[in-house]
C-alpha positions in Angstrom: -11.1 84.1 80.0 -8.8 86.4 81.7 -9.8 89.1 83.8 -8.3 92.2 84.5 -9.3 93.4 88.3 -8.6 96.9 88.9 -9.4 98.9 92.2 -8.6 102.4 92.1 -7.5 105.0 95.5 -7.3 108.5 95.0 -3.5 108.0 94.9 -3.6 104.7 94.4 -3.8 101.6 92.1 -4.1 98.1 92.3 -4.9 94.9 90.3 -4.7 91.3 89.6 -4.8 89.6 86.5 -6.6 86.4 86.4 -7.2 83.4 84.3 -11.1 81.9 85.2 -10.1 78.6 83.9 -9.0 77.2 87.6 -9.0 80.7 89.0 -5.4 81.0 88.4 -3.9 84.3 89.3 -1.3 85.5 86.5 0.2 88.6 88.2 -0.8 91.0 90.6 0.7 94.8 92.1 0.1 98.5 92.9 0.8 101.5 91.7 1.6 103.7 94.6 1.6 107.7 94.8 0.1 108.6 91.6 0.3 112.2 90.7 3.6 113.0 92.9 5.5 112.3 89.7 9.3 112.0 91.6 8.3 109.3 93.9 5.3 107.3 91.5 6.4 103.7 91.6 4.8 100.1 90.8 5.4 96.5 92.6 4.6 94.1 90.4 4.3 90.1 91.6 4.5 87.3 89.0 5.3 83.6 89.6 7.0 84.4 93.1 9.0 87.6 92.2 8.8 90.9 92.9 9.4 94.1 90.6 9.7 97.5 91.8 10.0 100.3 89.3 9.9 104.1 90.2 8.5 105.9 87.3 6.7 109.0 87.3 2.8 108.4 87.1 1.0 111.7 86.5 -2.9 110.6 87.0 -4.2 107.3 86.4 -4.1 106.7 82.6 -0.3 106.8 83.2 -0.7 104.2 86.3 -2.9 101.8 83.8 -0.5 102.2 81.0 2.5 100.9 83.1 0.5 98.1 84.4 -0.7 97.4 80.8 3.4 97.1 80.0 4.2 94.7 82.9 1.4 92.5 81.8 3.2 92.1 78.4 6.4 92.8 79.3 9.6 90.8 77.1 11.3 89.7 80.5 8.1 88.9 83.1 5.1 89.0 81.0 1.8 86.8 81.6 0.1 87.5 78.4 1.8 88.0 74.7 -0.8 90.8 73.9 -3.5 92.9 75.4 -5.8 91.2 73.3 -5.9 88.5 75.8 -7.7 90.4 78.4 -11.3 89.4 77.8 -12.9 91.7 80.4 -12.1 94.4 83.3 -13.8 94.2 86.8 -13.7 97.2 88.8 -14.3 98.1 92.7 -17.0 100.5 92.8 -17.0 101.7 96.3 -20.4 103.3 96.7 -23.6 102.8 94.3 -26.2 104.2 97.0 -30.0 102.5 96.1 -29.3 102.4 92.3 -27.1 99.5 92.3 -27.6 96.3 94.4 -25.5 94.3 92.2 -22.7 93.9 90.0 -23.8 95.5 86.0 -22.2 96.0 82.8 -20.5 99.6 82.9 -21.9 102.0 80.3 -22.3 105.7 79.9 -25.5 105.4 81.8 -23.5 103.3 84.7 -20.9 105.9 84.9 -23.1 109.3 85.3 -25.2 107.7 87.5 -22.1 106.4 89.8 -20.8 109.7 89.6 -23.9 111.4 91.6 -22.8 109.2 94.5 -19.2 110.7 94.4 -20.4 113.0 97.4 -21.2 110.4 99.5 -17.4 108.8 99.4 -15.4 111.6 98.0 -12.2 109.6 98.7 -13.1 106.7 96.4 -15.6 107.4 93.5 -13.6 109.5 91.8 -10.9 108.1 92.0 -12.9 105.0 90.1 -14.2 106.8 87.7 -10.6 107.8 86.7 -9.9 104.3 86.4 -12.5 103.3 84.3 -11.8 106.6 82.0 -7.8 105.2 82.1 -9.0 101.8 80.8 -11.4 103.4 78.1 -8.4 104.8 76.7 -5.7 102.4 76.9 -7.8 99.0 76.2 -11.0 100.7 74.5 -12.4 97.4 72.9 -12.6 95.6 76.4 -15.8 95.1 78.6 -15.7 96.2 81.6 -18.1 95.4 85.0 -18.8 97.5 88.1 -18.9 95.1 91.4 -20.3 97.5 94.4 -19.2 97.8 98.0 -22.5 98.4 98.7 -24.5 95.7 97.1 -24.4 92.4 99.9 -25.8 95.3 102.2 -28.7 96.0 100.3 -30.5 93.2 102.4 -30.4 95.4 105.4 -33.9 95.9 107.4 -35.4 99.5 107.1 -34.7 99.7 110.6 -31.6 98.8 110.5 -30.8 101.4 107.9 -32.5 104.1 108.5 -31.2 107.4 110.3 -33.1 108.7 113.0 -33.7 112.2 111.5 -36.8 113.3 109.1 -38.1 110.7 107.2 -38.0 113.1 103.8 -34.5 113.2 103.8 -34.4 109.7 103.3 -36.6 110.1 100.5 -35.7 113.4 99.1 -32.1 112.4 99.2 -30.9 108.9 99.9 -29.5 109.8 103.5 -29.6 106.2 105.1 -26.7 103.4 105.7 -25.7 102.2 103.2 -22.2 99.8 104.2 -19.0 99.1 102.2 -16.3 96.3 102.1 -19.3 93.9 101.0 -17.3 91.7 98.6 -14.9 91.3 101.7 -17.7 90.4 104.2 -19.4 88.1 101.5 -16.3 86.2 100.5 -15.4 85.2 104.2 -18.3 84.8 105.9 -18.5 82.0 102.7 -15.3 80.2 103.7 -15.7 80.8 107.4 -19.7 78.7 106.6 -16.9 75.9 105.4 -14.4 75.7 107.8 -17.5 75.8 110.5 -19.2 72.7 108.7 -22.3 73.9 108.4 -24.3 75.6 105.8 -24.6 79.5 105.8 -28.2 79.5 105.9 -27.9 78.0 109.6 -24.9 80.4 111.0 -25.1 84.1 112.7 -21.6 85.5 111.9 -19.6 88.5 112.5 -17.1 89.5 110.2 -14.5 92.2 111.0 -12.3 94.0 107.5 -9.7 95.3 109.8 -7.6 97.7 107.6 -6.9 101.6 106.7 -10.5 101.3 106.3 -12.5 99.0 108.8 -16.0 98.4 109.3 -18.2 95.0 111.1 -20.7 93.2 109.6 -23.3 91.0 110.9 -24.7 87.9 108.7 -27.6 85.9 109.2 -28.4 83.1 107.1 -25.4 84.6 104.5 -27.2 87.8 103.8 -26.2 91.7 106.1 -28.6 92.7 108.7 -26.1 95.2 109.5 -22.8 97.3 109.3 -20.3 99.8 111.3 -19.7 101.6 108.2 -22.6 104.2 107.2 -24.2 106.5 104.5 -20.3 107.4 103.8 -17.4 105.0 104.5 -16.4 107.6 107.0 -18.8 105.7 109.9 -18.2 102.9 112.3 -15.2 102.5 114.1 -12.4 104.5 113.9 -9.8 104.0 111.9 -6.2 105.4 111.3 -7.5 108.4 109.6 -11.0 108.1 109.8 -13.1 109.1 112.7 -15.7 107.2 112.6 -18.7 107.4 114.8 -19.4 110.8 116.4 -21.8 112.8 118.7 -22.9 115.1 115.6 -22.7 118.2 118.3 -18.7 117.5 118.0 -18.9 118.3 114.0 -21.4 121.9 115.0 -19.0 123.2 118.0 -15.7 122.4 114.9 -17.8 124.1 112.4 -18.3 127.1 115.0 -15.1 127.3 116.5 -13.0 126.4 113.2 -15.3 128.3 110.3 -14.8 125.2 108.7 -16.4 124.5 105.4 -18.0 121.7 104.3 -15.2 120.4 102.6 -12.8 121.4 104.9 -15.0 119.1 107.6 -14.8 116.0 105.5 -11.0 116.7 105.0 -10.7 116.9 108.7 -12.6 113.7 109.6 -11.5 111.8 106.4 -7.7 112.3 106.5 -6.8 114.0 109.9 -8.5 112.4 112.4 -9.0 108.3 113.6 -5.7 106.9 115.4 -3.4 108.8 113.5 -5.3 112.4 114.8 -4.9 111.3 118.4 -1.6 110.6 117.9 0.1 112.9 115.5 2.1 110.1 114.9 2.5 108.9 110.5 -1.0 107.2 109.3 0.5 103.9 109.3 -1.2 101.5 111.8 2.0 99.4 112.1 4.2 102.4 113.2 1.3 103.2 115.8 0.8 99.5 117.3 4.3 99.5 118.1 4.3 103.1 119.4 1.1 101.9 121.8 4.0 99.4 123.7 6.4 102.5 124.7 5.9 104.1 127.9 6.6 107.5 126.6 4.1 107.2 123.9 0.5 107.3 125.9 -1.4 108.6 123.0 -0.8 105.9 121.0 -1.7 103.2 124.2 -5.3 105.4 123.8 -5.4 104.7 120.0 -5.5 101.1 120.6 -7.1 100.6 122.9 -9.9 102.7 122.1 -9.5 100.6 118.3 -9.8 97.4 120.1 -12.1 97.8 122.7 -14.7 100.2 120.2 -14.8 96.9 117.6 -15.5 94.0 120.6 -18.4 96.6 121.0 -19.9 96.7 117.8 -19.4 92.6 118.2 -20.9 92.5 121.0 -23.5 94.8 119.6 -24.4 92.9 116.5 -24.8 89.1 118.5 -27.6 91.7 120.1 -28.9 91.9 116.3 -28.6 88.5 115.5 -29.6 86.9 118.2 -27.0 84.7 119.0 -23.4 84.6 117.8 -21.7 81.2 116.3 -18.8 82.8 114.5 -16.3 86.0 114.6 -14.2 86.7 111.5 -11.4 88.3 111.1 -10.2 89.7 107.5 -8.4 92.3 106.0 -5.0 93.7 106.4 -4.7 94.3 109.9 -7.3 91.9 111.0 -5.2 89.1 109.3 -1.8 90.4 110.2 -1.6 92.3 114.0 -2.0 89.1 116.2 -2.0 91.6 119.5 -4.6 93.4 117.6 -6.7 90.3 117.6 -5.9 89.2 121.3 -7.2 92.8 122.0 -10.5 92.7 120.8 -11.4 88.7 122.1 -10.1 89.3 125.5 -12.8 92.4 125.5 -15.7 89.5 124.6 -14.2 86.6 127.0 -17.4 87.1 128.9 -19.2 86.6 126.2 -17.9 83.2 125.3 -15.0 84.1 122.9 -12.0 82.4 123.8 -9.0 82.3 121.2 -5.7 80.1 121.4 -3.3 82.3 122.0 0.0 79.8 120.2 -2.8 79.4 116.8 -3.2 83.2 117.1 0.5 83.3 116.7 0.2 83.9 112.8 0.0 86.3 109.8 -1.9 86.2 106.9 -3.3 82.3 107.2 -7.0 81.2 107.1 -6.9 79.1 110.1 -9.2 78.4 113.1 -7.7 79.9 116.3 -10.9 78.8 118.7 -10.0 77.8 122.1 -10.9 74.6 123.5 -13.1 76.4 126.1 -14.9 78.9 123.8 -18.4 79.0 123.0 -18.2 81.3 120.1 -15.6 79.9 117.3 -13.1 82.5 115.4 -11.6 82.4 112.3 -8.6 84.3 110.7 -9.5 84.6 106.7 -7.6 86.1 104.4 -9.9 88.3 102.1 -9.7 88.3 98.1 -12.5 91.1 97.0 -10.6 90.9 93.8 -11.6 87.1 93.4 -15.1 88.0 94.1 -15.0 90.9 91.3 -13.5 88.9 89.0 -16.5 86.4 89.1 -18.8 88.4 89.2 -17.0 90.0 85.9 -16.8 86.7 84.1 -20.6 86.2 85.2 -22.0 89.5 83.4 -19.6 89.2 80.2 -20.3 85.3 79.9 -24.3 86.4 79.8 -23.8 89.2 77.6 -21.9 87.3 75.0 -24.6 84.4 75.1 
């Protein structure tokens, strides 16, 4: 069986296409800036080469199109026809209390999905134009939903619950809910490996460090809690996300600015995290190495308010658990910026988190960089959320066609 994994941005495409038979992945890419039709443009990777193509991608039906064509293409192709693809996974970001797991996408899937859009306006549309896309182009083809939300569903009331009016809660779903859950899942599962010991018996914490970032703490395998809250906007902040805030700060903007509802989520969506103290581009690379240069103090705050704010919410969540065997870090910033990483474990030396500095010295490995000293271990593991979907694709369409 080979499945199709798409995961959709607002501007933004990517997939993988894999064969279940040994997990073998076929072809991967991105479609980048979809709907500025002048600078639209896909990278496709097969078998160790690379493909770049700037072609002008009007909305997403044109971006699943093109990826439709690579898959088949005379030159680079994976699969003779698009009757191979047996099934479609896609990232659904947010499925509030309706969904805590992956289903079978219908009609009744998709309106349902759609009255969450408000609670993570930057990525549920942006699904649903996916799965629209893939109606269209490949209309014969199940597809699967696999939630960001769902591994959190395990959370404790009290670990969930907002300290405001009970009824709002129950009139309207206001709680935390958590996101990145296939990430937090999929690594905690590896890191139980590497530790040598089963999940059941380990208290980790697992950091997705990336334009979007958010901590998790595991117990046993399952979430007792997460940064990331009723929106994806929570937690820590990130390069354009603010993250946590006194809610006063959002009244005295609302005052001062007039802003608008909408205008507010724009504002603390888009404009604000590391690149709004900053100013400088929303590209956490170009602000890390900003952060070293005397003349750029703003971005020396960024960092080290990143840094410092996430060895809190570690340091926080061992509180939850108890006890604290593991740290975790995934995603792409927590597998790539090794300073990043130094960062945050030299905030939590006290605490017994000691790293190797020379095994630290990598990108993009699953490797152990514990020191010898250390009496919490941490791992560097790569994610694959589109693995995880992908299963948990093959899972539902395997049972439906039995």
């Amino acid at each position: 069986m080979k499945i199709l994994v798409v995961n959709c941005g607002s501007s933004s495409l990517k997939y993988q296409l894999i064969d279940m038979e040994g997990e073998i992945l076929l072809a991967k890419g991105i479609c980048e800036r979809i709907g500025e039709k002048d600078s639209s443009s896909i990278t496709h990777k097969v078998r160790g080469e690379k493909y770049v193509i700037t072609t002008p991608m009007i909305n997403h039906e044109d971006a699943i199109k093109i990826v439709l064509e690579q898959l088949v293409h005379n030159n680079y192709g994976v699969i003779k026809d698009l009757s191979e693809i047996s099934a479609v996974g896609h990232r659904l970001v947010h499925g509030g209390e309706m969904f805590s797991h992956s289903v079978l996408i219908d009609e009744d899937v998709i309106a349902k999905y759609e009255t969450c859009s408000s609670l993570a306006p930057l990525h549920n549309p942006a699904t649903i134009l996916g799965i629209r896309a893939c109606q269209k182009a490949i209309p014969n083809v199940p597809m699967a939903g696999v939630f960001d939300t769902a591994f959190h569903q395990t959370m404790p009331k009290e670990n969930f619950l907002y300290p405001i009016p009970y009824e709002y809660y129950e009139k309207y779903g206001i709680r935390k809910y958590g996101f990145h859950g296939t990430s937090h899942q999929f690594v905690s599962k590896i890191c139980a490996k590497m530790y040598g010991k089963p999940i059941e018996d380990l208290k980790i914490v697992t950091c997705h460090l990336g334009q979007g970032a958010s901590i998790c703490a595991i117990a046993g395998g399952k979430s007792i809690d997460t940064s990331m809250g009723l929106s994806p906007l929570g937690g820590i902040a990130m390069v354009t996300r603010s993250g946590d805030l006194d809610p006063s700060v959002v009244i005295e903007l609302i005052k001062r600015e007039n802003l608008t509802p909408e205008e507010v989520s724009n504002l603390l969506n888009k404009k604000s995290g590391l690149y709004g103290i900053t100013g400088l581009n929303p590209d956490f690379r170009e602000i890390e190495l900003a952060s070293y240069e005397a003349d750029k103090p703003k971005a020396q705050i960024a960092i080290n308010l990143f840094t410092k704010t996430i060895a809190q919410f570690i340091a926080k969540y061992a509180v939850s658990l108890k006890g604290l065997d593991a740290v975790v870090f995934t995603g792409g910033i927590g597998e790539n910026q090794i300073n990043i990483r130094r960062k945050i474990c030299e905030n939590l030396e006290w605490m017994g988190v000691k790293i190797d500095l020379k095994k630290n010295d990598v990108r993009s490995e699953q490797i152990e960089i514990t020191a010898e000293n250390s009496s919490i271990r941490t791992f560097i593991i790569p994610t694959n959320e589109e693995l995880v979907i992908a299963r948990d694709t093959n899972e539902i369409i395997s049972e439906k066609k039995q």
